[in-house]
Backbone as XML, in Angstrom:
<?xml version="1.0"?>
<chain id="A" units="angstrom">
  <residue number="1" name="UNK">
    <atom name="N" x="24.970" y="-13.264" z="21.581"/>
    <atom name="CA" x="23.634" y="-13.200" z="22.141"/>
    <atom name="C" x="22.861" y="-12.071" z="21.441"/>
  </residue>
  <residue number="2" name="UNK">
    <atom name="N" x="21.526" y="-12.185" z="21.504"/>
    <atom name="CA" x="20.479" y="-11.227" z="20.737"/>
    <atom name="C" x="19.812" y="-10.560" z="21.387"/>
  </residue>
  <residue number="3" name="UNK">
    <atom name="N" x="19.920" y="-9.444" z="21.319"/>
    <atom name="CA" x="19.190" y="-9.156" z="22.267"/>
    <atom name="C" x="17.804" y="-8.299" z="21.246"/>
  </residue>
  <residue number="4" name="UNK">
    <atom name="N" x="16.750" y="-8.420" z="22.016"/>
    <atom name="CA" x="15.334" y="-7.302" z="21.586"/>
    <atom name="C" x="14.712" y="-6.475" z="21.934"/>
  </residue>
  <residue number="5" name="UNK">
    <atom name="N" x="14.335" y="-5.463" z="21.325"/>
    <atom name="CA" x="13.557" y="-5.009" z="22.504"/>
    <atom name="C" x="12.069" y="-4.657" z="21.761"/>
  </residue>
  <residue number="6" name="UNK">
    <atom name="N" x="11.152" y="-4.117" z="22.625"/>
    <atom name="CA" x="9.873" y="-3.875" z="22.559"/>
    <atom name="C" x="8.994" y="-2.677" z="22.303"/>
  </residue>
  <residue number="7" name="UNK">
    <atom name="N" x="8.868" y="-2.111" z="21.228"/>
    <atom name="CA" x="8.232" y="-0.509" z="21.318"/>
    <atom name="C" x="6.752" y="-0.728" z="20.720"/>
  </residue>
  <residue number="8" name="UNK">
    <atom name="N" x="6.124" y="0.248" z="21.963"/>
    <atom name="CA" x="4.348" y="-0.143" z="21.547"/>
    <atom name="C" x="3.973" y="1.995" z="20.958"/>
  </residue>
  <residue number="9" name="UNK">
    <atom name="N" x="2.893" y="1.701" z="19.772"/>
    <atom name="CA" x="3.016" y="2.731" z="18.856"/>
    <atom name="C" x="1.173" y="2.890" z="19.044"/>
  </residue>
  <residue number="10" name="UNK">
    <atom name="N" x="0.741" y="4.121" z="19.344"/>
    <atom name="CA" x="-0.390" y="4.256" z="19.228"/>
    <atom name="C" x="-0.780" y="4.545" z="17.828"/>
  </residue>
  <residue number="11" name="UNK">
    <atom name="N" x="-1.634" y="3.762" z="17.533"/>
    <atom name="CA" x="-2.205" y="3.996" z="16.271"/>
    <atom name="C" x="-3.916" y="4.042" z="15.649"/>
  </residue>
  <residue number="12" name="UNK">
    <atom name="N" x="-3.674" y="5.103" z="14.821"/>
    <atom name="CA" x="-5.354" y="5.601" z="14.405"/>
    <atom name="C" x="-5.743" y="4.912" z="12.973"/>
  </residue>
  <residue number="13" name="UNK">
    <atom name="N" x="-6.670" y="4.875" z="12.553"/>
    <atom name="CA" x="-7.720" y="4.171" z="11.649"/>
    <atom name="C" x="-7.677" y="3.046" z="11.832"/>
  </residue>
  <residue number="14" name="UNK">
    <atom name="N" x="-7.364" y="2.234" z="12.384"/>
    <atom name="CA" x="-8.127" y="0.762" z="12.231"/>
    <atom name="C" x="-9.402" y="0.794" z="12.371"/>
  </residue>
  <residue number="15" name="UNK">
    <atom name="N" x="-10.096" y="0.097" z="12.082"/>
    <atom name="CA" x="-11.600" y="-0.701" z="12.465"/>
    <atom name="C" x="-11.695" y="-1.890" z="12.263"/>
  </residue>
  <residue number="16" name="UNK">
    <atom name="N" x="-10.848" y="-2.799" z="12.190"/>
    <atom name="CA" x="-11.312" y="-4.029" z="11.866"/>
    <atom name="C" x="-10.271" y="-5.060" z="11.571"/>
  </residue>
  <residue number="17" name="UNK">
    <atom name="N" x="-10.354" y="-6.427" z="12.188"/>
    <atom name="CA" x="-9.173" y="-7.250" z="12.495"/>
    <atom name="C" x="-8.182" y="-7.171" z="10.705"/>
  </residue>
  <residue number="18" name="UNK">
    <atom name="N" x="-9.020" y="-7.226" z="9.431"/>
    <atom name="CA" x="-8.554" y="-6.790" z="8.400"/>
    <atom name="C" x="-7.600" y="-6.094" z="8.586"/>
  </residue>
  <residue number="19" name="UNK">
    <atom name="N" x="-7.702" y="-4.673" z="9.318"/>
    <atom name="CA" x="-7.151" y="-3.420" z="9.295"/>
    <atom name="C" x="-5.817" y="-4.019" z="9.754"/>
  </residue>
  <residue number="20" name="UNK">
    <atom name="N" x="-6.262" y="-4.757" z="11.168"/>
    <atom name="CA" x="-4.885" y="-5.788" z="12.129"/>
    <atom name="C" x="-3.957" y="-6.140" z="11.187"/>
  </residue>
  <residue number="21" name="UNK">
    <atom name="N" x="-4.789" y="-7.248" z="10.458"/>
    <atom name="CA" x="-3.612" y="-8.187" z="9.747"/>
    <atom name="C" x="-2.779" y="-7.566" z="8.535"/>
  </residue>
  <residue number="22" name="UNK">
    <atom name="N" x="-3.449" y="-6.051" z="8.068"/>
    <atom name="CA" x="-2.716" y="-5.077" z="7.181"/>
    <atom name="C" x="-1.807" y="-4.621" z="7.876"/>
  </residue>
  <residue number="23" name="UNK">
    <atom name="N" x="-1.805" y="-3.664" z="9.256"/>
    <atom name="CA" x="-1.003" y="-3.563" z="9.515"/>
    <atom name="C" x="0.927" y="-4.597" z="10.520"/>
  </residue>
  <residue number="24" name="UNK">
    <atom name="N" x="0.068" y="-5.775" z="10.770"/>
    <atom name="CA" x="0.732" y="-6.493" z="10.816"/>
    <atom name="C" x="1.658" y="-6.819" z="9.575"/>
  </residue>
  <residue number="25" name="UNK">
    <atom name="N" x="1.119" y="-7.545" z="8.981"/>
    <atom name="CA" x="1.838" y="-7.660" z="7.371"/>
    <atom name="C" x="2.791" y="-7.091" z="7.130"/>
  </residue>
  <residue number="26" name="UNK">
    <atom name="N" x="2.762" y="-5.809" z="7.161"/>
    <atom name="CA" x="3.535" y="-4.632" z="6.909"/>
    <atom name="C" x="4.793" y="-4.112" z="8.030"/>
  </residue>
  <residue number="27" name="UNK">
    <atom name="N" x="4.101" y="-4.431" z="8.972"/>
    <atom name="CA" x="5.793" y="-3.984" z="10.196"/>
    <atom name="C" x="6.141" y="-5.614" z="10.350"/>
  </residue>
  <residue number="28" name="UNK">
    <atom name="N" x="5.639" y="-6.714" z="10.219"/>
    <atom name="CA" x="6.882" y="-7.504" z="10.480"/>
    <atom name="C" x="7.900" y="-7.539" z="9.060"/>
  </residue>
  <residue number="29" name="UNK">
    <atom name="N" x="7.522" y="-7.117" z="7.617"/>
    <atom name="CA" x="8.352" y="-7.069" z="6.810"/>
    <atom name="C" x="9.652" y="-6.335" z="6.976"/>
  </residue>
  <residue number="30" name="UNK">
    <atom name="N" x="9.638" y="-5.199" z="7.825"/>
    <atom name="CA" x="10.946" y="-4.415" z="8.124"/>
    <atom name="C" x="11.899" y="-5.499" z="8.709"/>
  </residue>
  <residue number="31" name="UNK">
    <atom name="N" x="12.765" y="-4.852" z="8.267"/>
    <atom name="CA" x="13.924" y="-5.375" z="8.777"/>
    <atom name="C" x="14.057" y="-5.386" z="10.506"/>
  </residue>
  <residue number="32" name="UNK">
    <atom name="N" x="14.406" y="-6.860" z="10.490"/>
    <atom name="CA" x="15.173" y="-7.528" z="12.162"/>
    <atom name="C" x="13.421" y="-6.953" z="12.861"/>
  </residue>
  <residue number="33" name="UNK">
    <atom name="N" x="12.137" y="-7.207" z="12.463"/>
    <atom name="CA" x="10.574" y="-7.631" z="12.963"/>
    <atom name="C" x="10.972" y="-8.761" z="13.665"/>
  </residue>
  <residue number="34" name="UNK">
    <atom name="N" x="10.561" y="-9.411" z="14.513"/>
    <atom name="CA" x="10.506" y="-11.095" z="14.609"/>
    <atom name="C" x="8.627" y="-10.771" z="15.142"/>
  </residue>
  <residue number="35" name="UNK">
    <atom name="N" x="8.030" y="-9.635" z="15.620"/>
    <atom name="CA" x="6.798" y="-10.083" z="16.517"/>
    <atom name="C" x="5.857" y="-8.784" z="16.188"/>
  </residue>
  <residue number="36" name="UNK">
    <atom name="N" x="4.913" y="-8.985" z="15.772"/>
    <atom name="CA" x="3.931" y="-7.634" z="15.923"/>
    <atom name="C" x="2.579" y="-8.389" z="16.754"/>
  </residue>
  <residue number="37" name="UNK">
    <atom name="N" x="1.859" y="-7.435" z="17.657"/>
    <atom name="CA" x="0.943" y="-8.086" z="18.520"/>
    <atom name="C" x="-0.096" y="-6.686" z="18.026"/>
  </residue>
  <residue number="38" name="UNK">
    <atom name="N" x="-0.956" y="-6.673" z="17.518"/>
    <atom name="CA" x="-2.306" y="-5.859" z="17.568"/>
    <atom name="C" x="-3.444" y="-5.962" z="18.719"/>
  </residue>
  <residue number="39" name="UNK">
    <atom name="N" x="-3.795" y="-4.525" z="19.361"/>
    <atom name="CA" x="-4.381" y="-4.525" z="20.523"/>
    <atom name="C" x="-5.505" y="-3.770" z="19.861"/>
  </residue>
  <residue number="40" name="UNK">
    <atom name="N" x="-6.497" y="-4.258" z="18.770"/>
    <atom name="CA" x="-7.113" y="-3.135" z="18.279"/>
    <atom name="C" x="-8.438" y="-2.927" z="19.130"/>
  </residue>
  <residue number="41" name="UNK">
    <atom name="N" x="-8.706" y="-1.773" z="19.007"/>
    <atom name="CA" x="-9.563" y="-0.705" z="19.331"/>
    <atom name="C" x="-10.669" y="0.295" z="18.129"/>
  </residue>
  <residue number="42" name="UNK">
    <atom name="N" x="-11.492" y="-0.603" z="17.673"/>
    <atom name="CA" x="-12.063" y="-0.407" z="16.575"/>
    <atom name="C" x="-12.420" y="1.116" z="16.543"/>
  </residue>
  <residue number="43" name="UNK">
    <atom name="N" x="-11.702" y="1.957" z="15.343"/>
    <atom name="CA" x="-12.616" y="3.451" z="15.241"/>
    <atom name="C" x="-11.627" y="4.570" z="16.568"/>
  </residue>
  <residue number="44" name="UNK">
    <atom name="N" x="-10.965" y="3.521" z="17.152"/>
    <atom name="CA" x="-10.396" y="4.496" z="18.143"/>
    <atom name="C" x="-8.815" y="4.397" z="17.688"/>
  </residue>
  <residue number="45" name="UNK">
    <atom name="N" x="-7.944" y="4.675" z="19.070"/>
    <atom name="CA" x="-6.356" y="4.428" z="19.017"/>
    <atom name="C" x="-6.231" y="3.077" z="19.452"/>
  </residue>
  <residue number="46" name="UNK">
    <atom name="N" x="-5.432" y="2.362" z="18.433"/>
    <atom name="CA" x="-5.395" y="0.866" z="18.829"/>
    <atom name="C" x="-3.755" y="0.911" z="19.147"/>
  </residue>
  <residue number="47" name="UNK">
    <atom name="N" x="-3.385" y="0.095" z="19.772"/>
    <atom name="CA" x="-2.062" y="0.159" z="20.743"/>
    <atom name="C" x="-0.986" y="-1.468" z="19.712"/>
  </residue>
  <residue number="48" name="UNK">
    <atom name="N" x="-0.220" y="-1.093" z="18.906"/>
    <atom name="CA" x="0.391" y="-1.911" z="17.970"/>
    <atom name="C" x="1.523" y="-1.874" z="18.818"/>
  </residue>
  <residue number="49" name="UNK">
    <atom name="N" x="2.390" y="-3.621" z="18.902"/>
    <atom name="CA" x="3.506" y="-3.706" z="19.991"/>
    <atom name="C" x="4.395" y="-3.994" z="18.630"/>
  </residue>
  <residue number="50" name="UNK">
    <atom name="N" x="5.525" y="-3.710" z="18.730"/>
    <atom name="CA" x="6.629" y="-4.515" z="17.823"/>
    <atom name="C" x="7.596" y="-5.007" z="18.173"/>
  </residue>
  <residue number="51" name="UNK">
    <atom name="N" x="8.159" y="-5.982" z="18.267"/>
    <atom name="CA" x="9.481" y="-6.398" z="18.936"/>
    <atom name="C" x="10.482" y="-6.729" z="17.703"/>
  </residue>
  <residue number="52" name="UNK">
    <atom name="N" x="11.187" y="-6.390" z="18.005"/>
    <atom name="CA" x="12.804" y="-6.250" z="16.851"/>
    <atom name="C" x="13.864" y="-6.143" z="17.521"/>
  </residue>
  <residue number="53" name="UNK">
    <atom name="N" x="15.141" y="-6.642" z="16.415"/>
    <atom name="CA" x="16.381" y="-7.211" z="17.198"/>
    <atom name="C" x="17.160" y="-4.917" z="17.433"/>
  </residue>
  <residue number="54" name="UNK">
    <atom name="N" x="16.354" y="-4.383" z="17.005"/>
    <atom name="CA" x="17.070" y="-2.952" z="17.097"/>
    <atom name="C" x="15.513" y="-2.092" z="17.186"/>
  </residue>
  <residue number="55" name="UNK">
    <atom name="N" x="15.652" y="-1.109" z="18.030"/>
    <atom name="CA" x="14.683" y="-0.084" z="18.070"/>
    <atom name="C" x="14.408" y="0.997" z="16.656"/>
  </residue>
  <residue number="56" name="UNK">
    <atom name="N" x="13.073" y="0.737" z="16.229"/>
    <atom name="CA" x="12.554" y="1.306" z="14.842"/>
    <atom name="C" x="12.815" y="2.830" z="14.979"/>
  </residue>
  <residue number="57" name="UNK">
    <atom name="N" x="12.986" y="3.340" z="14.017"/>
    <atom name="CA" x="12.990" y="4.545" z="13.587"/>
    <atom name="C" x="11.616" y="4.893" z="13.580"/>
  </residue>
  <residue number="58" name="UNK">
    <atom name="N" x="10.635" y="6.182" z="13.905"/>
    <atom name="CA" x="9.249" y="6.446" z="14.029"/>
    <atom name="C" x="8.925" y="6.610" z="12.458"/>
  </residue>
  <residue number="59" name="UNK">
    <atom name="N" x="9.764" y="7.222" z="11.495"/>
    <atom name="CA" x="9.599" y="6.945" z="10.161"/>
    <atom name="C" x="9.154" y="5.885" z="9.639"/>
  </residue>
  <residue number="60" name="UNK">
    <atom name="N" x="9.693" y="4.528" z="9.564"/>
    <atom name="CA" x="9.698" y="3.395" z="8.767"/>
    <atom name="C" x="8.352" y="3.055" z="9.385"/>
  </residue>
  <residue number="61" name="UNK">
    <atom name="N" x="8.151" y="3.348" z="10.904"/>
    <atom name="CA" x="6.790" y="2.447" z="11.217"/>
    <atom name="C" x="5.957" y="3.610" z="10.359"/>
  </residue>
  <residue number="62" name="UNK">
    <atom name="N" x="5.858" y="4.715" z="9.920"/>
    <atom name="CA" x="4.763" y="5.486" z="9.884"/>
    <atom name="C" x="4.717" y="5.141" z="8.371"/>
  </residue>
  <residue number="63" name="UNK">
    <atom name="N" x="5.631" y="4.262" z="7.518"/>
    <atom name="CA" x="5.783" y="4.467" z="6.052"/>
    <atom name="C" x="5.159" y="3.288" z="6.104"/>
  </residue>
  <residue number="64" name="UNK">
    <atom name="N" x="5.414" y="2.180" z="6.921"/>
    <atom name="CA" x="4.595" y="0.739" z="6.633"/>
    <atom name="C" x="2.940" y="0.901" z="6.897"/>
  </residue>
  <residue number="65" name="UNK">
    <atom name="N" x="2.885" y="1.884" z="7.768"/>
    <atom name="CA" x="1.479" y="2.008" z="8.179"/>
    <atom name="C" x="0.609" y="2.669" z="7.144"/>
  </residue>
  <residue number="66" name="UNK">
    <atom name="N" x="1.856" y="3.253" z="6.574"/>
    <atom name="CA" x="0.836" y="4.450" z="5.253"/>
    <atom name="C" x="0.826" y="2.919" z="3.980"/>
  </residue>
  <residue number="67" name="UNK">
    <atom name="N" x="1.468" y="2.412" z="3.924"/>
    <atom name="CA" x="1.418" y="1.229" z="2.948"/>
    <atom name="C" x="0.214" y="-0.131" z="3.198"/>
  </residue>
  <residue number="68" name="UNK">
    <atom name="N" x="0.317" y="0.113" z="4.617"/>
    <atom name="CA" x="-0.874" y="-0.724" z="4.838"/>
    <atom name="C" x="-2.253" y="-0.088" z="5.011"/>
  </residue>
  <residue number="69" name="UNK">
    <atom name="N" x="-2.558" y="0.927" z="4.761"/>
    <atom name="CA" x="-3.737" y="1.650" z="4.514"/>
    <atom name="C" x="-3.372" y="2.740" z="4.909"/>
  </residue>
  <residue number="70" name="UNK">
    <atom name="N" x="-4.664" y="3.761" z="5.385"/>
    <atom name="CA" x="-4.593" y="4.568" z="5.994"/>
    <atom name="C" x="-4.567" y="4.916" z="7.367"/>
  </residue>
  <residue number="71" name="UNK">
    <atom name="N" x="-3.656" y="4.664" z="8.090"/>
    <atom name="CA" x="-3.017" y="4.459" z="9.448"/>
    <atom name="C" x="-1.897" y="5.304" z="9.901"/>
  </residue>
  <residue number="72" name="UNK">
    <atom name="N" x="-2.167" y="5.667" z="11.152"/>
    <atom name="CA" x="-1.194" y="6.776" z="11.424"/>
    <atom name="C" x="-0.844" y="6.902" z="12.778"/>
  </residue>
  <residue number="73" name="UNK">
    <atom name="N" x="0.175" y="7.185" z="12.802"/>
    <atom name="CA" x="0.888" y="6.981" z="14.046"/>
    <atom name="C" x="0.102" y="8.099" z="15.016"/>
  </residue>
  <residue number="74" name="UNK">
    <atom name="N" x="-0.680" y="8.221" z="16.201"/>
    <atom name="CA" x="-1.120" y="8.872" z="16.661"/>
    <atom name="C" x="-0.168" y="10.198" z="17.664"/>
  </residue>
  <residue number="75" name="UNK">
    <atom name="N" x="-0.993" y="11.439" z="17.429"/>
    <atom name="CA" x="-0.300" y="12.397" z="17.754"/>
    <atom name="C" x="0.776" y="12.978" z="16.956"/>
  </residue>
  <residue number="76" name="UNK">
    <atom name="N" x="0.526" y="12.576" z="15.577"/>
    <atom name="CA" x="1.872" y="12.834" z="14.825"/>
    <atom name="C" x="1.279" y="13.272" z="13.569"/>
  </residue>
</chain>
């Protein structure tokens, strides 16, 4: 059996569903992704969900986010 679980990541610079589908792009490529859901919040902290078969390291999300523009894990 598989199990998943769910970690939601506040995140800064988006503005624009673009920004979404960059950072989407980019965290479902990590390894054991199956789901990214974007809650954006244009210009503000937009609330990114990820679901994976293992809980992410705060690194890898902050390295996909720097790859998908300029995006950053908020408070960090």
């Amino acid at each position: 059996m598989c199990t998943q679980t769910t970690q939601a990541y506040a995140v800064t610079g988006m503005t624009c569903a673009h920004c979404a589908h960059a950072v989407s792009t980019e965290l479902v490529a990590l390894a054991g992704v199956t789901d990214v859901n974007v809650d954006l919040v244009a210009g503000g902290t937009s609330t990114v969900t990820v679901t994976s078969q293992q809980p992410l390291d705060h690194a890898q999300v902050a390295t996909a986010l720097d790859e998908a523009g300029d995006y950053q894990l908020a408070g960090r």
